[in-house]
Short mmCIF file of the C-alpha atoms (twelve columns), coordinates in Angstrom:
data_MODEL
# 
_entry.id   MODEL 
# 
loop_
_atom_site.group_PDB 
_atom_site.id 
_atom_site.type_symbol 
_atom_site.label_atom_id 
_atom_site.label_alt_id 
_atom_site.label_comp_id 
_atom_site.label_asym_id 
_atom_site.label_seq_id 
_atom_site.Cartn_x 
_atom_site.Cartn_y 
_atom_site.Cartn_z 
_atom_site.pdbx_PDB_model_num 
ATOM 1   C CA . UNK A 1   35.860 43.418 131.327 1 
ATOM 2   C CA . UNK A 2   37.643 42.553 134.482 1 
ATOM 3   C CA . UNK A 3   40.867 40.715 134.167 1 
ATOM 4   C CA . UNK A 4   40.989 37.097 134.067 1 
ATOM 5   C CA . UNK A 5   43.239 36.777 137.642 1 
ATOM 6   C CA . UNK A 6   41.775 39.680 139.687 1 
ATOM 7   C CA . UNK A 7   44.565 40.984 142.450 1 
ATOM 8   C CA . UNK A 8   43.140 42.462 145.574 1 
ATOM 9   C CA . UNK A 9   45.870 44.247 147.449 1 
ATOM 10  C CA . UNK A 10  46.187 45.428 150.957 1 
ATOM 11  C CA . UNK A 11  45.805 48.950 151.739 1 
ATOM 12  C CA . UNK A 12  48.759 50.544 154.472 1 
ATOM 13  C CA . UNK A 13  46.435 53.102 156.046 1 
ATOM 14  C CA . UNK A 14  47.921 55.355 158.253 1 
ATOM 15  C CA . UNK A 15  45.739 55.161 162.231 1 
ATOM 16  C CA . UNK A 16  45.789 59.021 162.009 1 
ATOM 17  C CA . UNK A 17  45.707 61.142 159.120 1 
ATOM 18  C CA . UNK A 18  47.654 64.570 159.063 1 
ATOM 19  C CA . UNK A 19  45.684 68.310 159.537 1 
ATOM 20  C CA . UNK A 20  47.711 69.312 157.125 1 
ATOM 21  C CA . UNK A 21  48.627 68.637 153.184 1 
ATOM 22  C CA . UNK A 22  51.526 66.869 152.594 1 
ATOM 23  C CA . UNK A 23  53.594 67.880 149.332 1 
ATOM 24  C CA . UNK A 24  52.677 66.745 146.826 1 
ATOM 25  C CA . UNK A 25  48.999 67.298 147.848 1 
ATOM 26  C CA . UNK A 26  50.313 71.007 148.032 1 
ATOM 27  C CA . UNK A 27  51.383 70.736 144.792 1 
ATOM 28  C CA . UNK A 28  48.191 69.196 142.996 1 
ATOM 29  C CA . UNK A 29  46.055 72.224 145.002 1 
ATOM 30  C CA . UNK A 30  48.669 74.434 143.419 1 
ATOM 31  C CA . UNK A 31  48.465 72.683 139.574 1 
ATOM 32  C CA . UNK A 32  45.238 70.630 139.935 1 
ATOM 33  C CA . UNK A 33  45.594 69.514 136.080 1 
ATOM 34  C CA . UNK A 34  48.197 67.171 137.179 1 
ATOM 35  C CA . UNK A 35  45.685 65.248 138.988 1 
ATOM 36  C CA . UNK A 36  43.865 63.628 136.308 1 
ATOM 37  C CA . UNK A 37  46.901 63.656 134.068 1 
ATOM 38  C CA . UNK A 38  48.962 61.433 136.531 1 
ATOM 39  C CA . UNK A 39  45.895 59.314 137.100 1 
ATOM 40  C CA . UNK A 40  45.240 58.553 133.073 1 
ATOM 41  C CA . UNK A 41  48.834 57.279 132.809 1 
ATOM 42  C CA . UNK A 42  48.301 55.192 135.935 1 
ATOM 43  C CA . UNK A 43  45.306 53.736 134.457 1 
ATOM 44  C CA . UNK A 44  47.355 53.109 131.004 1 
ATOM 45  C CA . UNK A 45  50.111 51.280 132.715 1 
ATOM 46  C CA . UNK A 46  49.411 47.128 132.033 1 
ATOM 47  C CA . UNK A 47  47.142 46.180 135.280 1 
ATOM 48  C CA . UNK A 48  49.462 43.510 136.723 1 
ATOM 49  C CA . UNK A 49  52.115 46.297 136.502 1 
ATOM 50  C CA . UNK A 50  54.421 46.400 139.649 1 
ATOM 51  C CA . UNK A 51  54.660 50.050 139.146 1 
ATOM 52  C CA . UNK A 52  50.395 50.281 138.617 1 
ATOM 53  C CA . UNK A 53  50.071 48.869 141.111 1 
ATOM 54  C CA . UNK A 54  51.621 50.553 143.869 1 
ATOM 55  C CA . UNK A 55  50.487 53.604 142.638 1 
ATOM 56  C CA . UNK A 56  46.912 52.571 142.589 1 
ATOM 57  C CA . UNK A 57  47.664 52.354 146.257 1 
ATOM 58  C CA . UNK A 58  49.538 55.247 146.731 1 
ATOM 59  C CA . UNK A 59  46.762 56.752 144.855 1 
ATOM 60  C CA . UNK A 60  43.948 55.132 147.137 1 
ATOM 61  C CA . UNK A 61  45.787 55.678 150.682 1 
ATOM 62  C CA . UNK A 62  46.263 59.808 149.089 1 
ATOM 63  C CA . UNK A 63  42.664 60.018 148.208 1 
ATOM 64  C CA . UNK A 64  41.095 58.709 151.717 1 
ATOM 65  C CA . UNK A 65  43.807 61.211 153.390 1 
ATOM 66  C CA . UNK A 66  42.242 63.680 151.834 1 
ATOM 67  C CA . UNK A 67  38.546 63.040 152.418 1 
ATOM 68  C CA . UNK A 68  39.357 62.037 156.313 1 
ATOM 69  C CA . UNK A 69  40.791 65.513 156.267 1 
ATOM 70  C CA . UNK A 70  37.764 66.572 154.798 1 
ATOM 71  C CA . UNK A 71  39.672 68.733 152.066 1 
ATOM 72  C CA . UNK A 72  36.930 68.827 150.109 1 
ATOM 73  C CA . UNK A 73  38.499 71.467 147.802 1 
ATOM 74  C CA . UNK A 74  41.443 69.106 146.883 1 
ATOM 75  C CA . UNK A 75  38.820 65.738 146.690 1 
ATOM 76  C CA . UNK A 76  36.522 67.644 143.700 1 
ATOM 77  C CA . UNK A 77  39.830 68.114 141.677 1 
ATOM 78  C CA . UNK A 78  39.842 64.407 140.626 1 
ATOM 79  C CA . UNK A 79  35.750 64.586 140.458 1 
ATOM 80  C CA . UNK A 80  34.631 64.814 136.978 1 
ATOM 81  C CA . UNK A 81  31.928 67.735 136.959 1 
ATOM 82  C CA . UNK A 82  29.293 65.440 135.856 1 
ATOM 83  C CA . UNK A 83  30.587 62.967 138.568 1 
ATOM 84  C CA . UNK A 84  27.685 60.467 139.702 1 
ATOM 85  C CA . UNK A 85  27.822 59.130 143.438 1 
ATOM 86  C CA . UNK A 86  25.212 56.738 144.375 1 
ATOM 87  C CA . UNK A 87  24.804 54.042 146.991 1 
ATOM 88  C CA . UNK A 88  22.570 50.903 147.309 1 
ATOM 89  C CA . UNK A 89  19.823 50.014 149.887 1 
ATOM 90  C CA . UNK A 90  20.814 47.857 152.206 1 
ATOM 91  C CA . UNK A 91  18.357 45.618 154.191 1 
ATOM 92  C CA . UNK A 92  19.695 45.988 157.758 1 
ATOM 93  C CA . UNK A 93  19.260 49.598 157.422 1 
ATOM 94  C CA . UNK A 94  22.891 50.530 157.935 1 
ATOM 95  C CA . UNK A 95  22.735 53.069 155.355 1 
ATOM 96  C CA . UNK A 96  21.652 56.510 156.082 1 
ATOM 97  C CA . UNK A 97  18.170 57.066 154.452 1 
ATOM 98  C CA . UNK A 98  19.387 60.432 153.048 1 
ATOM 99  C CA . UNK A 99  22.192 58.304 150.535 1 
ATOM 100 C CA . UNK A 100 20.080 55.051 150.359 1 
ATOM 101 C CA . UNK A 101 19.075 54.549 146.567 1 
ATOM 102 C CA . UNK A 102 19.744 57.974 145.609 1 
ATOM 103 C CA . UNK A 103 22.026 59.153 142.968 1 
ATOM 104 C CA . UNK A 104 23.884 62.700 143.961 1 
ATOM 105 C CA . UNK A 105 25.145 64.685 139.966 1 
ATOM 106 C CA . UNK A 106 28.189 66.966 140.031 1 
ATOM 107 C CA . UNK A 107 30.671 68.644 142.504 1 
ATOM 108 C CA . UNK A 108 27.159 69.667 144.007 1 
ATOM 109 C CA . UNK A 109 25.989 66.443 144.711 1 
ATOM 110 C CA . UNK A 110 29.532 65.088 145.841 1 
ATOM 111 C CA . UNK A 111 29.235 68.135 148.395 1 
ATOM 112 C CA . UNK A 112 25.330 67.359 149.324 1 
ATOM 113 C CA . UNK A 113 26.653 63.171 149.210 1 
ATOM 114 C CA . UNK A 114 29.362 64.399 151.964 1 
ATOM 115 C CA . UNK A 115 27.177 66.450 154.308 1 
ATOM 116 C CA . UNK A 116 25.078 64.000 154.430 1 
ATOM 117 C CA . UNK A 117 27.089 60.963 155.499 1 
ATOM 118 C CA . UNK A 118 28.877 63.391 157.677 1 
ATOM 119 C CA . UNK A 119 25.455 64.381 159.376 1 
ATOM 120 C CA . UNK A 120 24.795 61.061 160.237 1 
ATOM 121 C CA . UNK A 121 28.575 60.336 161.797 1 
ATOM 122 C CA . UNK A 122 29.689 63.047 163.756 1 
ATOM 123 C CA . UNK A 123 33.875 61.836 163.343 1 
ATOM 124 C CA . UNK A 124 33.419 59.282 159.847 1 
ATOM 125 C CA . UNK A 125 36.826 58.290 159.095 1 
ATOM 126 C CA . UNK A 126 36.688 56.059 155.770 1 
ATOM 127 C CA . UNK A 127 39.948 53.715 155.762 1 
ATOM 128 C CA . UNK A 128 40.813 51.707 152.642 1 
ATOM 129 C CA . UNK A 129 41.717 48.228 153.128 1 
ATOM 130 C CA . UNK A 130 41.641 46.530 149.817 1 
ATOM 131 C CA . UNK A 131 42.104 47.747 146.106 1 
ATOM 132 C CA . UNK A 132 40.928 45.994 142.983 1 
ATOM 133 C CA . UNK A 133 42.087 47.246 139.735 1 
ATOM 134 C CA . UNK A 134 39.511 45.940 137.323 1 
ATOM 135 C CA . UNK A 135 42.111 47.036 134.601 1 
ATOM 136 C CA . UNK A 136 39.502 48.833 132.542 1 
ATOM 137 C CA . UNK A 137 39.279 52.134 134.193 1 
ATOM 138 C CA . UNK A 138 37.440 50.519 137.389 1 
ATOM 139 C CA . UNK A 139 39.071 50.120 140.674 1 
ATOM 140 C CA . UNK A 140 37.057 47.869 143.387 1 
ATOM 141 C CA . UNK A 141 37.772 49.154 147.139 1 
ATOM 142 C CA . UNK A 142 36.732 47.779 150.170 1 
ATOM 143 C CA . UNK A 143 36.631 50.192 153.017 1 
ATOM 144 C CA . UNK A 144 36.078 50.514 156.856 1 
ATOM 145 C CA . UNK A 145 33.905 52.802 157.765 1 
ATOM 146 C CA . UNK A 146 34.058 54.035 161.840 1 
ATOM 147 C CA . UNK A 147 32.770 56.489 163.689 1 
ATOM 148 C CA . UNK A 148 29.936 57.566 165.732 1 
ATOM 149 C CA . UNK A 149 26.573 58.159 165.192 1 
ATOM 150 C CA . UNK A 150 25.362 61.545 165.541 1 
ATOM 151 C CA . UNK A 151 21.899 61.218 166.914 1 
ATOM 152 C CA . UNK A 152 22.697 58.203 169.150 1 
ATOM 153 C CA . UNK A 153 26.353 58.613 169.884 1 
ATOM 154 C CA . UNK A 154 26.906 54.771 168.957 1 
ATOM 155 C CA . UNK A 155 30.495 53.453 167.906 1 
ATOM 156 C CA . UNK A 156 29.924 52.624 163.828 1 
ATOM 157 C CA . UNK A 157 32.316 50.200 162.478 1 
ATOM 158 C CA . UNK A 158 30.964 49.360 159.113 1 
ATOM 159 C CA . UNK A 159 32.586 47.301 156.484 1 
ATOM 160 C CA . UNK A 160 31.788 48.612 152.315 1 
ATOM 161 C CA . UNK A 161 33.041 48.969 149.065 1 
ATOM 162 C CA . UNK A 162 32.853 51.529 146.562 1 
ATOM 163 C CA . UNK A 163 33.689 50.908 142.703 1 
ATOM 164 C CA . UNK A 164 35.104 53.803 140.999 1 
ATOM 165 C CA . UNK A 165 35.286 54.420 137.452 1 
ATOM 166 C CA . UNK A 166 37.623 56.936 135.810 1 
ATOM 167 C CA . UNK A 167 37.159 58.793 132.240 1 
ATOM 168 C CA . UNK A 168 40.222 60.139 131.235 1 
ATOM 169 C CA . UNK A 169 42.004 60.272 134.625 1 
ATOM 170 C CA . UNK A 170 38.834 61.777 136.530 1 
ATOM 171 C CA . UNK A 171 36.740 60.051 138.467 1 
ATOM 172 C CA . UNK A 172 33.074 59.707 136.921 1 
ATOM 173 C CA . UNK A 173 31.336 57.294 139.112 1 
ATOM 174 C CA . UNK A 174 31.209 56.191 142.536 1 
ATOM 175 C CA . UNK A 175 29.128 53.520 143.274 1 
ATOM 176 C CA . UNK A 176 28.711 52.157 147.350 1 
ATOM 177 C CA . UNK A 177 27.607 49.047 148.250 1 
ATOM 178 C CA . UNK A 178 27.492 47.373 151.873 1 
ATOM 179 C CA . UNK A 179 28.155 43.101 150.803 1 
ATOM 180 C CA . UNK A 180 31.174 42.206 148.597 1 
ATOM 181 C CA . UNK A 181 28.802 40.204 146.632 1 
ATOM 182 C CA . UNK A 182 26.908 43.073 145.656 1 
ATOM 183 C CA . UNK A 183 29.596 45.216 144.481 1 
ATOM 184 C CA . UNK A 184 31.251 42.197 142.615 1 
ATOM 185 C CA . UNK A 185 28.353 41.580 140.896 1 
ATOM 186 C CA . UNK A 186 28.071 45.504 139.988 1 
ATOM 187 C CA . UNK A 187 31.468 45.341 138.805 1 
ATOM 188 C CA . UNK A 188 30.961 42.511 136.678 1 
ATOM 189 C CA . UNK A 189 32.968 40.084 138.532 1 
ATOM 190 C CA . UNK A 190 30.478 36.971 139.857 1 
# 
């Protein structure tokens, strides 16, 4: 059940994101338990927590770094291996066919989920730039999605949110939607 006040906070995303891991990125590739370890106490922590909640950010800006980097490696190491990815249709057609209304299983499908968005948009860069903690293992994010297409060579700049949901610091599903309404309403919220 979503909290009774729900908080959206900003997202700080850096304009560029690095080539390279930072430290403690280094670290989880080095000790990749710690990842869902750190992440389970997160979640724990009471949502309207000061300290939950910046590092629900910290953990959302780290996360995006990563996948703009496309360190794919690092990404599946907070994946559950059953992990389910799935986005909805949308009407206007602005998502790929290849993701629309499909449902992608495992590291596998997060990989097949990836090449596929990145087929479509030859430079995707996915920028956070609101968080939602749910407070029951759910975090509500609304992205930015730019870019160009790959066929057409078009400037994308595509607004979305995805609704994560953790198991026991991991993530287990990813859901992507294109309308707030329709991702509040998945997350239980309207």
């Amino acid at each position: 059940m979503a909290p009774k006040q729900l908080i959206r906070e900003p997202v700080r995303f850096p304009a560029a994101t690095t080539r390279h891991r930072k430290l403690d990125e280094r670290v989880w590739a080095l000790l990749p338990a710690l990842i869902p370890i750190s992440t389970a106490a997160i979640l724990r922590l009471p949502p309207r927590s000061r300290i939950r909640r910046a590092l629900v950010l910290y953990w959302v800006r780290r996360s995006y770094e990563i996948v703009n980097r496309r360190d794919f490696e690092l990404a599946l190491a907070a994946q559950d291996p059953d992990v389910v990815i799935s986005w909805t249709a949308d009407p206007g057609g602005a998502i790929a066919p290849d993701l629309a209304n499909k449902e992608f299983r495992g590291h596998d499908g997060f990989r097949r989920a990836w090449d596929a968005w990145l087929e479509a948009f030859e430079d995707l860069r996915v920028e956070p730039e609101e968080v939602s903690d749910l407070g029951d293992g759910r975090l509500l994010i609304g992205v930015r999605s730019v870019g160009r297409g790959t066929a057409s060579g078009a400037p994308v700049d595509q607004h979305g949110f995805t609704l994560y949901t953790f198991r026991g610091g991991k993530v287990v599903r990813q859901e992507f939607f294109v309308d707030r309404d329709r991702a509040e309403r998945a997350a239980g919220l309207t």
